[in-house]
C-alpha positions in Angstrom: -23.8 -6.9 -1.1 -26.3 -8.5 -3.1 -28.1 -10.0 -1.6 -30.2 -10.3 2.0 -28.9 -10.5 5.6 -30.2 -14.1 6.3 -28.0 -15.1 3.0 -25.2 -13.3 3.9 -25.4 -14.8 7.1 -25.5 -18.7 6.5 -22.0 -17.9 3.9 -20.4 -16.2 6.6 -20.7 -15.9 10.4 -20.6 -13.5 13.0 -17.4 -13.0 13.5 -16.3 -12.1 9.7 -19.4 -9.8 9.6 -18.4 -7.7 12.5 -14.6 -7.8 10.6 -15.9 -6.8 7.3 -17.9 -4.0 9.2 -14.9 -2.8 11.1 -12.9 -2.9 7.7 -15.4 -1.0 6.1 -15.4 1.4 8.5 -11.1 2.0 8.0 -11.5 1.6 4.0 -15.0 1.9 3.0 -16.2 -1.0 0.4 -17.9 1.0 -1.6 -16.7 3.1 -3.9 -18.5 6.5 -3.4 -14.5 8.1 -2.4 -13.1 6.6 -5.7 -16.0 7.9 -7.6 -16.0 11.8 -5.9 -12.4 11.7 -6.5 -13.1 11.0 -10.1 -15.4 13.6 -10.7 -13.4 16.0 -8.7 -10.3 15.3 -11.1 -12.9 16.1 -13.9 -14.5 18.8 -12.7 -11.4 20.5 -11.5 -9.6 20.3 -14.7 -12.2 21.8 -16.5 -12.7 24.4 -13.9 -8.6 24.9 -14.2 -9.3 25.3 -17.4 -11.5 28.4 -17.0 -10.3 30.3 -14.7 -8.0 33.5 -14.9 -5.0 33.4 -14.0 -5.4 36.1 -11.1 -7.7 33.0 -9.3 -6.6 30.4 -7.7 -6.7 27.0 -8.8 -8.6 24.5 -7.7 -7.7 20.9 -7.0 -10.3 17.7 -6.5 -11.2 18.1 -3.0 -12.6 21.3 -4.0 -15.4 19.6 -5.8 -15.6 16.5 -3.4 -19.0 16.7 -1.3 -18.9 15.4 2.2 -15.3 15.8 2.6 -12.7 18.1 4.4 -10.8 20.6 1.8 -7.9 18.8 3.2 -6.4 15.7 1.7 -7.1 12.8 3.2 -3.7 11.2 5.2 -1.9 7.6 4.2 -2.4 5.7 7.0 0.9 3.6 7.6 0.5 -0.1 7.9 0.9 -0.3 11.3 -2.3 2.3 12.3 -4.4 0.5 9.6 -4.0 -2.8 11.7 -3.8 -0.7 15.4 -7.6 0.6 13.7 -8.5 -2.5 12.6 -7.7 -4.6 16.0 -9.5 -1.7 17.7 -12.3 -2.0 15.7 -12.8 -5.5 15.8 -12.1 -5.5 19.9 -8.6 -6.8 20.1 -6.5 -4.2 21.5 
């Protein structure tokens, strides 16, 4: 975030930390999915591109470490605030 823990904490308190941490949890801050997704796009164009027509062909998750080959699910608003009051002990 830029900057230490001590700082963070006299700008915010407890409370919003332990939010921010259960939202990061739900829809991660960074943007290390964002940037594999990217890549993956890249990569599996170019791979598409290559490949014979008697292979399959391949789609972003395929080049996405860390992740299942599945695609991720939408959550609907109401699970994203059922995971969020869960997470933040209010359910």
């Amino acid at each position: 975030m830029g900057m230490t823990v001590r700082e963070l904490l006299e700008r915010i308190d407890s409370r919003e930390l332990a939010e921010w941490i259960a939202f990061n949890a739900i829809e991660p801050v960074d943007n290390r999915f964002r940037g594999d997704l990217q890549a993956g796009i890249i990569a599996s164009t170019l791979a598409n591109c290559h490949r014979s027509r008697a292979t399959h062909s391949f789609t972003p998750i395929d080049f996405m470490p860390m992740y299942d080959k599945e695609v991720p699910k939408q959550q609907t608003k109401e699970q994203m605030i059922h995971a969020m009051k869960r997470a933040t002990g209010q359910s």
